[in-house]
PATI-736417 format. One record per residue (C-alpha): residue number from 0; x, y, z. Coordinates in nm, 2 decimals. Example, Ala and Ser with C-alpha at 12.3 -4.5 7.8 and 13.67 -1.06 7.14 Angstrom:
REM residues 2
[node 0, [1.23, -0.45, 0.78]] [node 1, [1.37, -0.11, 0.71]] 
END
This chain:
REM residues 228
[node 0, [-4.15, -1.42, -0.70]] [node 1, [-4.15, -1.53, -0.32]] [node 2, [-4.17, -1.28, -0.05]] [node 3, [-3.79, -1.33, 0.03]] [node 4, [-3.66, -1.20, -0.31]] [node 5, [-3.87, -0.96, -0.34]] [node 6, [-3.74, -0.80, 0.00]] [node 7, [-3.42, -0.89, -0.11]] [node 8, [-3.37, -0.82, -0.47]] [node 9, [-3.45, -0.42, -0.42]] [node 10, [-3.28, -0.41, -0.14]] [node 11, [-2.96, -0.56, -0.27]] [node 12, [-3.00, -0.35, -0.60]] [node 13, [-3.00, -0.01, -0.37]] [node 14, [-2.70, -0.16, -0.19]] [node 15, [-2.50, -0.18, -0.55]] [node 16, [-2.59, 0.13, -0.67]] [node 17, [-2.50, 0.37, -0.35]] [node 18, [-2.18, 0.13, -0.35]] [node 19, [-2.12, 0.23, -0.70]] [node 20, [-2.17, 0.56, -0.66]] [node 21, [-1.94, 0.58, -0.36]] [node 22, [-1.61, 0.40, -0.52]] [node 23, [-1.69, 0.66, -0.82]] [node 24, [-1.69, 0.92, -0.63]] [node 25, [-1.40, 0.83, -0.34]] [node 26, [-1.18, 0.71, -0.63]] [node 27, [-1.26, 0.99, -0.88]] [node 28, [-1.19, 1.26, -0.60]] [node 29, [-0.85, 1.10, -0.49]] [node 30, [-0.71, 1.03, -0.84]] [node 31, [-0.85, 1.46, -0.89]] [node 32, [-0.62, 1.52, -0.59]] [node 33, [-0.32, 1.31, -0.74]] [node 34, [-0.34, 1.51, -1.10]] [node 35, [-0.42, 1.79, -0.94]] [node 36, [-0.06, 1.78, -0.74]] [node 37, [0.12, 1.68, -1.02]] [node 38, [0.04, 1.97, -1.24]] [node 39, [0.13, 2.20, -0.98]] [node 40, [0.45, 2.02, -0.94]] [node 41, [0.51, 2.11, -1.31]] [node 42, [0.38, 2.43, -1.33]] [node 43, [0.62, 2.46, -1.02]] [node 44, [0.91, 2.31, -1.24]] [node 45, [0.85, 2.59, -1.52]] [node 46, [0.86, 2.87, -1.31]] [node 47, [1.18, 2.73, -1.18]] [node 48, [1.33, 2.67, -1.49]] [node 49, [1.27, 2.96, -1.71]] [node 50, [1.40, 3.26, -1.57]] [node 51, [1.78, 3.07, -1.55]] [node 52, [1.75, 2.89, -1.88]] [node 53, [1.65, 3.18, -2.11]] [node 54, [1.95, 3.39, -1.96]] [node 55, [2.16, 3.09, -2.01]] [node 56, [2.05, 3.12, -2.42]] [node 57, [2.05, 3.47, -2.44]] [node 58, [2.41, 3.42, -2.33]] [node 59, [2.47, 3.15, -2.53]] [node 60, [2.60, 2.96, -2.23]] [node 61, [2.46, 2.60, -2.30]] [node 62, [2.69, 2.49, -1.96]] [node 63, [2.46, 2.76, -1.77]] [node 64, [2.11, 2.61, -1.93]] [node 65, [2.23, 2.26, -1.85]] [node 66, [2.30, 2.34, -1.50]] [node 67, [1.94, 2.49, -1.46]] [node 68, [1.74, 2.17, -1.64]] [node 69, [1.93, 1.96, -1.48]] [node 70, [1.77, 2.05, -1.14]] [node 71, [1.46, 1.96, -1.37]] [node 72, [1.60, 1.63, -1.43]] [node 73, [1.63, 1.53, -1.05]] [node 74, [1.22, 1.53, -0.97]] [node 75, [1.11, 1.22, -0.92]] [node 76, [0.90, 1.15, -1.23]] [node 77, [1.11, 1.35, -1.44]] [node 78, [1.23, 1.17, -1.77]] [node 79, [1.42, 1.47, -1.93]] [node 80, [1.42, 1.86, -2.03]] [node 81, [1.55, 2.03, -2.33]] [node 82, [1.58, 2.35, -2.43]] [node 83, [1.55, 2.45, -2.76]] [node 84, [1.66, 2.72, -2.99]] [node 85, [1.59, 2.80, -3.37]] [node 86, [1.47, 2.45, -3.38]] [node 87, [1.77, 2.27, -3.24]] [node 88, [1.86, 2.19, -2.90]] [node 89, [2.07, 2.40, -2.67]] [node 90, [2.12, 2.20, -2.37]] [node 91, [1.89, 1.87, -2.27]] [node 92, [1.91, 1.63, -2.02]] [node 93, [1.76, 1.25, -2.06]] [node 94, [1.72, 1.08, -1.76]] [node 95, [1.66, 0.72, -1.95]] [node 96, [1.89, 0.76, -2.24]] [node 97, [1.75, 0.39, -2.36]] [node 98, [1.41, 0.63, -2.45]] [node 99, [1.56, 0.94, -2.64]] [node 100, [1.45, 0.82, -2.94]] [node 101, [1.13, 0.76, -2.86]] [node 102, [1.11, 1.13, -2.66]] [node 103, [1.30, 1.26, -2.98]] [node 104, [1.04, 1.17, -3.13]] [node 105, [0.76, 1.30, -2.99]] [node 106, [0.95, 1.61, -2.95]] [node 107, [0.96, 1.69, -3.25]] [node 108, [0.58, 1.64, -3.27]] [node 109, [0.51, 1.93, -3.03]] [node 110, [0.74, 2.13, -3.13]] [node 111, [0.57, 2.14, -3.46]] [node 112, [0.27, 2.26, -3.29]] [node 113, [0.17, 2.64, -3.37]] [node 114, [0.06, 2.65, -3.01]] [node 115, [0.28, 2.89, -2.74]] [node 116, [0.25, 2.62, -2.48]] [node 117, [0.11, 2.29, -2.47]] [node 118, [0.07, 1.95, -2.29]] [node 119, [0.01, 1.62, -2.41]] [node 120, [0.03, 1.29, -2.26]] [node 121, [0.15, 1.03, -2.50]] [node 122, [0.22, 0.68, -2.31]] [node 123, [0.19, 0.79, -2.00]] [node 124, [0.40, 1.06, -2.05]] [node 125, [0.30, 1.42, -2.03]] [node 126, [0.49, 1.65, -2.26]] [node 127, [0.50, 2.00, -2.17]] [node 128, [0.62, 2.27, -2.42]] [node 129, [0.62, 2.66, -2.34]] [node 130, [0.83, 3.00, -2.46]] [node 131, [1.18, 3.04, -2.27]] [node 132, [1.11, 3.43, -2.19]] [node 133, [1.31, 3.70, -2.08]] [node 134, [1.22, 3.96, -1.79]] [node 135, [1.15, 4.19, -2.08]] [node 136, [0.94, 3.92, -2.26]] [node 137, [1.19, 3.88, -2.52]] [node 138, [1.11, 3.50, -2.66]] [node 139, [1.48, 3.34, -2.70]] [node 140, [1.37, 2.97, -2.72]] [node 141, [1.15, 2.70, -2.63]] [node 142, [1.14, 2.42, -2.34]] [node 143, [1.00, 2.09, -2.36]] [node 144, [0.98, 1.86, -2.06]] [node 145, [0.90, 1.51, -2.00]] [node 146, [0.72, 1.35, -1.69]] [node 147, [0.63, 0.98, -1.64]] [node 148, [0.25, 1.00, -1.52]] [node 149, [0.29, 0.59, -1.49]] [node 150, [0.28, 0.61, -1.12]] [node 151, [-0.06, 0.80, -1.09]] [node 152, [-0.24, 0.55, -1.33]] [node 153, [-0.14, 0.28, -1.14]] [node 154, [-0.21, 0.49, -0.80]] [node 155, [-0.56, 0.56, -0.95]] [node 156, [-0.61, 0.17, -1.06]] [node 157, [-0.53, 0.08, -0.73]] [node 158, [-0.79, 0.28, -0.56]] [node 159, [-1.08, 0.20, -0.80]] [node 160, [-0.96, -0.18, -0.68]] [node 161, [-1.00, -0.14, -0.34]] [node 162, [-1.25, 0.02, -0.37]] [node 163, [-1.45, -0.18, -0.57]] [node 164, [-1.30, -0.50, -0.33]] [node 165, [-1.46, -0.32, 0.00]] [node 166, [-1.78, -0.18, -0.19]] [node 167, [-1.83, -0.64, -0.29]] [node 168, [-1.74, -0.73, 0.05]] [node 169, [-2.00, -0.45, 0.23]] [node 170, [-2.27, -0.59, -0.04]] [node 171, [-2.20, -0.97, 0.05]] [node 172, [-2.21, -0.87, 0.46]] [node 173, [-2.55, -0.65, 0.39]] [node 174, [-2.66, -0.93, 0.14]] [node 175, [-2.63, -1.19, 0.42]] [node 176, [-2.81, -0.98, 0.69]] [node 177, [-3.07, -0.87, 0.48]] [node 178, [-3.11, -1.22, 0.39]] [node 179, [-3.11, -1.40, 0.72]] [node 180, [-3.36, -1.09, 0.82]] [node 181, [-3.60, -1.20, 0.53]] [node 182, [-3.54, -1.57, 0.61]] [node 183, [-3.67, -1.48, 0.96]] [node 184, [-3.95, -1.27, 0.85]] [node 185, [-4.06, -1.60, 0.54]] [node 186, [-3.99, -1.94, 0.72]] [node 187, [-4.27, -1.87, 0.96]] [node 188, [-4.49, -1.80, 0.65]] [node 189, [-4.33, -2.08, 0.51]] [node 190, [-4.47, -2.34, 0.78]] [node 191, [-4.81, -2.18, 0.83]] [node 192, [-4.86, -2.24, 0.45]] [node 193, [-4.76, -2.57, 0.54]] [node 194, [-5.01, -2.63, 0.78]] [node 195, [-5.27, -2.52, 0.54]] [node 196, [-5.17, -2.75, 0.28]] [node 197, [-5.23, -3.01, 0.56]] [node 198, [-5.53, -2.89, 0.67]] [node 199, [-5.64, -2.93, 0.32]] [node 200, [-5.56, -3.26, 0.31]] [node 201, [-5.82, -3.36, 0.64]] [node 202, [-5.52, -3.31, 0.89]] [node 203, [-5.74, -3.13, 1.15]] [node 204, [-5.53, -3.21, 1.48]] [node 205, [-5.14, -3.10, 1.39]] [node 206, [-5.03, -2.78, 1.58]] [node 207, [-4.91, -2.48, 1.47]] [node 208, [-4.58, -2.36, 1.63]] [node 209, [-4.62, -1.98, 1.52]] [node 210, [-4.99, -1.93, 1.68]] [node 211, [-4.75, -1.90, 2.02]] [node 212, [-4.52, -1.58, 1.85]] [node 213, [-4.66, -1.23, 1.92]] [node 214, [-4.60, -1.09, 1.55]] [node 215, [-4.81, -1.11, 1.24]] [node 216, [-4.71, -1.45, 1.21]] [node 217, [-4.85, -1.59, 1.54]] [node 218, [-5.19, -1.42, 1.47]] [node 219, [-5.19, -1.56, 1.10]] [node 220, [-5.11, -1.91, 1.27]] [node 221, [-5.35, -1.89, 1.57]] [node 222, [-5.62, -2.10, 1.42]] [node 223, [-5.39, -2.32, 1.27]] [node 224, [-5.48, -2.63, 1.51]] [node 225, [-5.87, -2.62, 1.39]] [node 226, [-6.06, -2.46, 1.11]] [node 227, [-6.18, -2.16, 1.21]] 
END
């Protein structure tokens, strides 16, 4: 391997790795921050919705519960909200009615779980379940509430993208300066090698250009006019 790679190769190799690292990192900690907001938006959205909803079913006033979930239904990456009671729905809003089915669906999955409260994401949509509760902590029902998490995926692909597009672009810049650096340091080599390979051949009389540099070089190529 010539002198140039092998200046280049680790250095290039170092270069990828820290530049790894760095989009793993930058990415992984912004998409954190992303989640991270959007489950306290929905832990946000259940505190909301509880307290007004489980009066509404203790009541029995489904025009009262639909009034409260509907607030649910106007987030942004809402998709619906239903209450439900003894295993059939007391109020529920569906922001795209061209999915119910599919949201029926999985519903009816969750709901079947033993668990109190749960979350899921299914398709890139999270399903959260938990007990509609009383002040007393009397359980009257359950909510289950939809949110498309669509938008974060692509927020998080995005970032890993440009990421990785900056971390290519600061390799190729450092690849071309370390290269033109080792080029510098080699092509002097290069000719002095040269001028051995003439010298070999009888040429006794052909100057040297590097025995005039003041670096390694020129004192390598200082008796490169003669035989010393």
């Amino acid at each position: 391997m010539s002198i140039k790679k092998k200046l280049l190769l680790p250095i290039l190799a170092c270069i990828v790795v820290s530049n790894v690292a760095y989009t793993v990192f930058w990415a992984s900690k912004h998409s954190s921050a992303l989640i991270e907001a959007f489950d306290k938006e929905v832990r946000l959205a259940q505190r909301f919705v509880n307290p007004p909803v489980a009066a509404a079913v203790w009541d029995f006033n489904s025009d009262a519960a639909l009034g409260a979930i509907q607030g649910v239904a106007e987030m942004k990456t809402a998709l619906f909200a239903q209450a439900v009671v003894d295993n059939a729905s007391f109020a529920e809003v569906f922001v795209n009615e061209e999915r119910r089915e599919e949201f029926t669906q999985e519903i009816a999955t969750i709901l079947a779980d033993e668990s109190a409260e749960k979350t899921i994401e299914i398709n890139k949509v999270v399903y959260v379940k938990f007990p509609l509760v009383l002040a007393d902590g009397t359980l009257v029902g359950q909510m289950v509430m939809g949110f498309d998490i669509s938008g974060i995926h692509e927020t998080v692909s995005s970032l890993y993208i440009q990421c990785a597009i900056i971390g290519l672009a600061v390799v190729l810049l450092i690849g071309v300066i370390v290269y033109l650096s080792a080029a510098s340091a080699t092509r002097p080599l290069d000719r002095i090698v040269d001028r051995i390979d003439t010298l070999r051949s009888g040429d006794l009389e052909s100057l040297v250009p590097e025995k005039r540099r003041s670096d390694e070089a020129g004192a390598f190529g200082g008796c490169g006019c003669r035989i010393c």
